[in-house]
C-alpha positions as CSV (number, residue, x, y, z in Angstrom):
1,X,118.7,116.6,129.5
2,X,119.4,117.9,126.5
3,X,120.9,121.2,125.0
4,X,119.6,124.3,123.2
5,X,122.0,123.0,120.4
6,X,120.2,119.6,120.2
7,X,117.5,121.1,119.4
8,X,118.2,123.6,116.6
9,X,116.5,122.6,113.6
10,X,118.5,122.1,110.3
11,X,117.7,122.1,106.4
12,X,119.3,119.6,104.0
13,X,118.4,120.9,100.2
14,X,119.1,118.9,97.9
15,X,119.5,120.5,94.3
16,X,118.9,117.6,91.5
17,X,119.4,117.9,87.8
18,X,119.2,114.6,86.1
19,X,121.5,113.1,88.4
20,X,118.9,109.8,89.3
21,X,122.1,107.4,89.2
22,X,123.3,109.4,92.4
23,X,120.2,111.4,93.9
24,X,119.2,108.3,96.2
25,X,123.0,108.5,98.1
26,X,122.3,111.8,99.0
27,X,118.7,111.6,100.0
28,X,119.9,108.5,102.3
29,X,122.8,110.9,103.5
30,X,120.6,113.4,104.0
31,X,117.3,111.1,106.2
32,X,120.4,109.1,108.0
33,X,121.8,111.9,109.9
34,X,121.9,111.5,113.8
35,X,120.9,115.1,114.6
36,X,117.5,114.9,116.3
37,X,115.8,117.6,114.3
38,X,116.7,117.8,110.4
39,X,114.1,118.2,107.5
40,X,115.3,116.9,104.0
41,X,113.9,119.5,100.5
42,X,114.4,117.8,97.6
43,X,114.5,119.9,94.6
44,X,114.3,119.1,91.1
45,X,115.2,121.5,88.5
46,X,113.3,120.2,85.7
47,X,115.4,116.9,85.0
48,X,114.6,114.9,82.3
49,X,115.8,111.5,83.7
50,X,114.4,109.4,86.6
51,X,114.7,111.9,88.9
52,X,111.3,112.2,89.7
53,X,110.8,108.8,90.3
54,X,113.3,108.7,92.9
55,X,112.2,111.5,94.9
56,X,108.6,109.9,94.9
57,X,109.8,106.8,96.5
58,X,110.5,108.6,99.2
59,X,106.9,109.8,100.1
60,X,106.0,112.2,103.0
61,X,109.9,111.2,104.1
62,X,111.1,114.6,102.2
63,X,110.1,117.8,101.1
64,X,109.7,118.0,97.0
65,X,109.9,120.5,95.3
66,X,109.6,119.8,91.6
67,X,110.7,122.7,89.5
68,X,108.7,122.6,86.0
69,X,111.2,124.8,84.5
70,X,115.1,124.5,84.6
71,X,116.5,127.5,86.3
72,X,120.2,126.0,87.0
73,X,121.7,125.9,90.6
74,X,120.8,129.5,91.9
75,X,117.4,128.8,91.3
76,X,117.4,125.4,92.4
77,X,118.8,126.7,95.9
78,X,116.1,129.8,96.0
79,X,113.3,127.4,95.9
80,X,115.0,124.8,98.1
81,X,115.6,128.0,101.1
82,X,111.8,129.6,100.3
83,X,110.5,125.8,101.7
84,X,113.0,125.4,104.6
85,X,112.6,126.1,108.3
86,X,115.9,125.0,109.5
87,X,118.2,127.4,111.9
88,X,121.0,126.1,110.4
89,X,120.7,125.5,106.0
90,X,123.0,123.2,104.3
91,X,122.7,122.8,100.3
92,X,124.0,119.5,99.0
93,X,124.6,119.1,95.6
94,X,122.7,115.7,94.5
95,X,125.6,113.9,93.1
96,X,127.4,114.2,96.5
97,X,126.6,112.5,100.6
98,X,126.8,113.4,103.7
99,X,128.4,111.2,106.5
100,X,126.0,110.3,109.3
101,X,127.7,112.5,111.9
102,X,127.7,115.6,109.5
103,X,124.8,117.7,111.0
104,X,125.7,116.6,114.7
105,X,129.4,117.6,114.2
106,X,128.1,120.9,113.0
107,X,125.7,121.6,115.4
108,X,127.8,120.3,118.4
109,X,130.6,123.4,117.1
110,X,128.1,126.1,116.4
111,X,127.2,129.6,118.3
112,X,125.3,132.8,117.9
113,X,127.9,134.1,116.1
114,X,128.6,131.5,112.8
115,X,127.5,132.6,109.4
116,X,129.0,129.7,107.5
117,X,130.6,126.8,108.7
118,X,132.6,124.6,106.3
119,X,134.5,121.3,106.5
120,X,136.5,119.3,104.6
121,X,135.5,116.6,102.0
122,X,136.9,112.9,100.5
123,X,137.2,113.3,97.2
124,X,135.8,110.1,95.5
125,X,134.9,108.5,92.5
126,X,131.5,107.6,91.1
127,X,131.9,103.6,92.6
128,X,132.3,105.9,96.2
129,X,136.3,105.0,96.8
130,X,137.9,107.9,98.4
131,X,140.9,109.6,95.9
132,X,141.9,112.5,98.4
133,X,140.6,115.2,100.4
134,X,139.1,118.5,99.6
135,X,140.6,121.2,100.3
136,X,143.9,119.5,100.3
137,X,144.5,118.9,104.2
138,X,147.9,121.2,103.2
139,X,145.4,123.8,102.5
140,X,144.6,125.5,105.6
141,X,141.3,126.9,105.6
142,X,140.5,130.6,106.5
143,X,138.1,131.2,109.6
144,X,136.7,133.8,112.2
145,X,136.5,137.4,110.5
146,X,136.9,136.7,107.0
147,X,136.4,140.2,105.5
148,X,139.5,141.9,105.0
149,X,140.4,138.8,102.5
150,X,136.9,139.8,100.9
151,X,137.5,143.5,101.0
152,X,141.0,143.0,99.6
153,X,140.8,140.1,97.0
154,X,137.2,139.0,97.1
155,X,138.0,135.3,98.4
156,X,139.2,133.3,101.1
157,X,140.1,129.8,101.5
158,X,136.6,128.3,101.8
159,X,135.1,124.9,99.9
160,X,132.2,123.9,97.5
161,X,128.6,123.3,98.5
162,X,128.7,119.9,99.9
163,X,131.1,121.0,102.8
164,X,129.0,124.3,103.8
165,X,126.4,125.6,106.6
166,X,124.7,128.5,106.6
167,X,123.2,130.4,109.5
168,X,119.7,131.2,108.5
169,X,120.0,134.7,109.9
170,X,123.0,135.3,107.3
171,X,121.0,134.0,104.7
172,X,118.4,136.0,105.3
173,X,120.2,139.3,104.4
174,X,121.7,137.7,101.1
175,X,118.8,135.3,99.6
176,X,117.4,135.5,96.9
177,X,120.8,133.9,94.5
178,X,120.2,136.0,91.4
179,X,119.4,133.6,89.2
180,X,121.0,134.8,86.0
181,X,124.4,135.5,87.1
182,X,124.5,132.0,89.6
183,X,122.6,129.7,87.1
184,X,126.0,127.2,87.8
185,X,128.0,128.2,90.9
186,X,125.3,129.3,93.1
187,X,127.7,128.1,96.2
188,X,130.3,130.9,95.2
189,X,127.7,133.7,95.8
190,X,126.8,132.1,99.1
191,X,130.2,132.0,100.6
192,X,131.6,135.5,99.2
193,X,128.2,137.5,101.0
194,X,127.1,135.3,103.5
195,X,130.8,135.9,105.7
196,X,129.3,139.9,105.9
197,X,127.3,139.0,108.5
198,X,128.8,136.8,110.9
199,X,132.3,134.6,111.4
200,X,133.2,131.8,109.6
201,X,133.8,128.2,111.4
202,X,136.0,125.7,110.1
203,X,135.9,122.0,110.5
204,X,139.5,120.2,109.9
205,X,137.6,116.5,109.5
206,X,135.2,115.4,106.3
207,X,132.1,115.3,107.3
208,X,130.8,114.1,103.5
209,X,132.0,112.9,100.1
210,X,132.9,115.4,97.2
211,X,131.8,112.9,94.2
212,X,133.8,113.4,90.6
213,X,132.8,112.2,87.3
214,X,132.7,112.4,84.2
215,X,129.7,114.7,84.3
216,X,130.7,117.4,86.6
217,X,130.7,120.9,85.9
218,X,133.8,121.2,87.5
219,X,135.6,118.2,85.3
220,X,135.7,119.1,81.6
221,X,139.3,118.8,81.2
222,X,139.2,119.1,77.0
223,X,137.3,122.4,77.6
224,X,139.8,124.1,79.6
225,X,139.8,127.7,77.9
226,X,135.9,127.0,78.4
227,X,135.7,126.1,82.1
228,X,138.8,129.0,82.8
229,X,136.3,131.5,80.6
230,X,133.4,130.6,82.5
231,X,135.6,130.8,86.1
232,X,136.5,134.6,85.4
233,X,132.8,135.7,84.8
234,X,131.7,134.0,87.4
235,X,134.1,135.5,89.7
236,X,133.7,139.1,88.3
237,X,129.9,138.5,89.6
238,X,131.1,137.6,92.6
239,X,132.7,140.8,92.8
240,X,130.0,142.8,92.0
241,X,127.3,141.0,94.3
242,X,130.4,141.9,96.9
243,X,130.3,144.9,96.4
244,X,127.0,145.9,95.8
245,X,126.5,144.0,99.6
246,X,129.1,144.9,101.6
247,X,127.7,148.8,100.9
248,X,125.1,147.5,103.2
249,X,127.3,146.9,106.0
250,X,129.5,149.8,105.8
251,X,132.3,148.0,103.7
252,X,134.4,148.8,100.5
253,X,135.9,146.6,98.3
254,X,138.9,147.1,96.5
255,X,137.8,147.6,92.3
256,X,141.1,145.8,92.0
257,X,140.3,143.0,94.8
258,X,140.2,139.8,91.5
259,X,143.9,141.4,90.6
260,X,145.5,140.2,94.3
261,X,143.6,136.8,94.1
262,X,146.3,133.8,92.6
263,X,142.6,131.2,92.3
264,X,141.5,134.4,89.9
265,X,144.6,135.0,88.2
266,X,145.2,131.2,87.5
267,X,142.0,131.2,85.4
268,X,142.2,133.7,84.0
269,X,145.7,133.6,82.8
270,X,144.5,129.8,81.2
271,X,141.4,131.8,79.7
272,X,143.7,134.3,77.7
273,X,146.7,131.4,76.7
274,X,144.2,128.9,75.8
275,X,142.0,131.4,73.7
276,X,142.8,134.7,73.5
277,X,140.7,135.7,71.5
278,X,137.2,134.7,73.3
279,X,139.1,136.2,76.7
280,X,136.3,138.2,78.5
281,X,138.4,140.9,79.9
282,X,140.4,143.0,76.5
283,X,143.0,144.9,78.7
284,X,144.7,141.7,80.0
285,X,147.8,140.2,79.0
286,X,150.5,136.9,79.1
287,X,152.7,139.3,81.4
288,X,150.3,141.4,83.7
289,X,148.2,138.5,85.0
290,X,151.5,136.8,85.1
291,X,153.3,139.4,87.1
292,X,150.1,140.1,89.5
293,X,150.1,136.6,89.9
294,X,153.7,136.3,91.1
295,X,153.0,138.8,93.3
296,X,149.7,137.4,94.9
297,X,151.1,133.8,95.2
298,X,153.8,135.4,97.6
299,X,150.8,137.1,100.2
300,X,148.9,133.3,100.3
301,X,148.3,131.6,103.7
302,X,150.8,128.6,102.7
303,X,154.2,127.5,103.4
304,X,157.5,129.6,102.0
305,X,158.0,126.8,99.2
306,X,154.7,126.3,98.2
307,X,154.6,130.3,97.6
308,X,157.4,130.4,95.6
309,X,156.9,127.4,93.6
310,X,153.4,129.1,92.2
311,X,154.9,132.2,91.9
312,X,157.6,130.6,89.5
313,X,154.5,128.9,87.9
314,X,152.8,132.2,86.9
315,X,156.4,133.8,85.7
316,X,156.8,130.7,83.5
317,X,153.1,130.3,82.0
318,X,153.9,134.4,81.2
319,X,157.0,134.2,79.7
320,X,157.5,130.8,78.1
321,X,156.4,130.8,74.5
322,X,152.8,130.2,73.5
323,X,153.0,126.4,73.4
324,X,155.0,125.9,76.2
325,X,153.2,128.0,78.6
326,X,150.6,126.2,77.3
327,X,151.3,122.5,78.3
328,X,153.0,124.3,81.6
329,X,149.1,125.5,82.3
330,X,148.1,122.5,81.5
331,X,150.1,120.4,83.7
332,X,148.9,122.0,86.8
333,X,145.2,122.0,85.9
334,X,144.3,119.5,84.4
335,X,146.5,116.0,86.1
336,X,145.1,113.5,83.3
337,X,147.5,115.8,80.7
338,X,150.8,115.1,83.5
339,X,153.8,113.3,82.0
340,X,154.0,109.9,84.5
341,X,157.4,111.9,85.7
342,X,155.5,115.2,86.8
343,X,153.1,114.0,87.7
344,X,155.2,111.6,90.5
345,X,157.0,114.8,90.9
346,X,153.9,116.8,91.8
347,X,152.6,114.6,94.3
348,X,156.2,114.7,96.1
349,X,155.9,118.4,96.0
350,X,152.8,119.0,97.1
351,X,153.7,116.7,100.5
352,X,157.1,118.5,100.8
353,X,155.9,122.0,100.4
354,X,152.4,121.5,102.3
C-alpha cells in the first residue's frame, strides 16, 4: 500500500544561465530522484552558451521553458513556478545536484503544516569533490515558528536555494518574486516571506551538492566592497518585501530588524571599510555597525565562544585603523587572503568553539 505522502507530487525547477558545463548534473539529479511522482522545469534565462542544446537532449523527459529575454533569477523562478504542478516546489540552481534520496527524504518528513523545508549541503568543487558542508554542521539551523527572528532581525538561520522546499500553498501567497529587486538572490525573498505562512522543517543530513567556482555569484573574492554592497541592498529589500507581507498576516516588523542581524552587519560593515564612499546607507559608521554588531553577535543561536569571538571581531574591524581593520575583514571573508597560520588557526576555532 502506499501513503498519501507517496503520492504528493513535487516540482524540480531548474533556473539555467549559461551554465551548459554543469546544467546536465542537475537535470540528471533532478530525473534520478526515487520519489514516485516528481516533474523536472527546465528554465533558460536567455543563455548565450549550449544551454539550449542540453535541455533539448532531453526531449519530452523535462519541462522547457526557454526564456527569450534574460530576466536574472527572480524571473527565472516566476516562470519556472507559473509551469509547475507540484505540492511540494524545490528550485535548484543549475550549477548545483541533488542526491537521489533528496525528494524522498523530504517528502517522507513533511506535513500539512511545512512552508519551507531546508537541509544541509556538501560544499564541492567544480570536478564534484566534497570541501565541507553548508551551513557549517556547527551551525544549528532554525526551525518550527520562525517569525519572531523575522519580526525582530529579518533573518534566521536558513540555507541557499539548492537545499530548500517550498509548500505550494506558502508559495501561493508570496509568488510572483519581483523581478527587479530579486534579479540575483531570488532564494532570499523566498525564505524571508514564505516562513509567514507555515513552520519551517529542518533536515540535519545533505541531501545535494552546493557547487563553487570560479563563476559564482557568491565567489568574487577581489570584489569584496562589491559583493558586501550588493549584500546590503539586497537585504534592505528583503526588509521591505517583509514588511510589506507580514502586514498581511497581522505582523510588524521592527524598522530597525537589519540593525540586530550580525549576517547584515558583517556586510555591511565590509561595504563602508572597503569603500566608503559608494556605501549605500550615508548615516552608517566604522563604530555604530561595529558596536550593533557586538551586541547582535552576543543574542546568536551559537555556543558562548563562538559569540564572543565575533563580537571581538566586529569591536576590532571598528576600532583598528583603516588598513588593519581592513585585512582583519578580510581574513574572515574571504579564506584565499588567510596567512597559512590563521588560517590553521581558524579551522581549530571553528571546531573548538562549534
Amino acid at each position: 500500500m502506499h501513503s498519501t505522502q507517496d503520492r504528493l507530487p513535487v516540482s524540480i525547477i531548474i533556473a539555467n544561465y549559461n551554465y551548459a558545463r554543469f546544467l546536465r548534473n542537475a537535470i540528471d539529479s533532478a530525473l534520478s530522484q526515487g520519489h514516485g511522482d516528481v516533474e523536472v522545469i527546465v528554465v533558460d534565462d536567455a543563455s548565450t552558451d549550449e544551454s539550449a542544446d542540453v535541455i533539448a537532449s532531453y526531449g519530452s523527459r523535462i519541462k522547457a521553458c526557454i526564456r527569450p529575454e534574460n530576466g536574472g533569477h527572480g524571473a527565472a523562478f516566476n516562470t519556472g513556478f507559473a509551469a509547475s504542478r507540484g505540492a511540494i516546489v524545490l528550485f535548484l540552481d543549475a550549477d548545483d545536484y541533488l542526491y537521489p534520496n533528496a525528494v524522498s527524504e523530504i517528502v517522507a518528513r513533511w506535513d500539512g503544516e511545512v512552508a519551507q523545508m531546508q537541509f544541509r549541503l556538501h560544499i564541492v568543487d567544480e570536478r564534484q569533490r566534497v570541501k565541507d558542508v553548508f551551513p557549517p554542521p556547527e551551525v544549528p539551523f532554525d526551525s518550527g515558528d520562525v517569525t519572531p527572528q523575522l519580526m525582530r532581525r529579518a533573518r534566521y538561520q536558513t540555507t541557499v536555494t539548492s537545499g530548500l522546499a517550498f509548500a505550494l500553498s506558502a508559495l501561493q501567497n508570496i509568488m510572483p518574486v519581483p523581478e527587479q529587486e530579486f534579479r540575483q538572490g531570488a532564494d532570499g525573498y523566498l525564505v524571508t516571506l514564505a516562513p509567514l505562512y507555515g513552520r519551517v522543517k529542518s533536515i540535519d543530513t545533505c541531501l545535494g551538492a552546493y557547487r563553487m567556482h570560479g563563476g559564482n555569484h557568491s565567489v568574487f573574492a577581489e570584489k569584496l566592497g562589491q559583493r558586501a554592497r550588493w549584500r546590503v541592498e539586497h537585504d534592505l529589500h528583503r526588509l521591505q518585501a517583509l514588511a510589506d507581507q507580514a502586514v498581511d498576516v497581522g505582523l510588524a516588523v521592527r524598522a530597525d530588524a537589519n540593525l540586530r542581524d550580525p549576517v547584515h552587519l558583517e556586510e555591511r560593515l565590509a561595504s563602508i571599510c572597503v569603500d566608503s564612499r559608494r556605501h549605500p546607507v550615508a548615516e552608517d559608521s566604522r563604530l555604530s555597525l561595529a558596536a550593533a554588531g557586538a551586541a547582535a553577535s552576543m543574542e546568536m543561536n551559537v555556543s558562548l565562544r563562538r559569540r564572543a569571538m565575533l563580537a571581538a571581531w566586529f569591536l576590532s574591524v571598528g576600532l583598528l585603523p583603516q588598513r588593519m581593520a581592513q585585512a582583519v575583514l578580510s581574513w574572515k571573508l574571504v579564506a584565499s587572503s588567510r596567512p597559512a597560520v590563521l588560517a590553521r588557526l581558524s579551522r581549530t576555532i571553528r571546531y573548538v568553539t562549534g
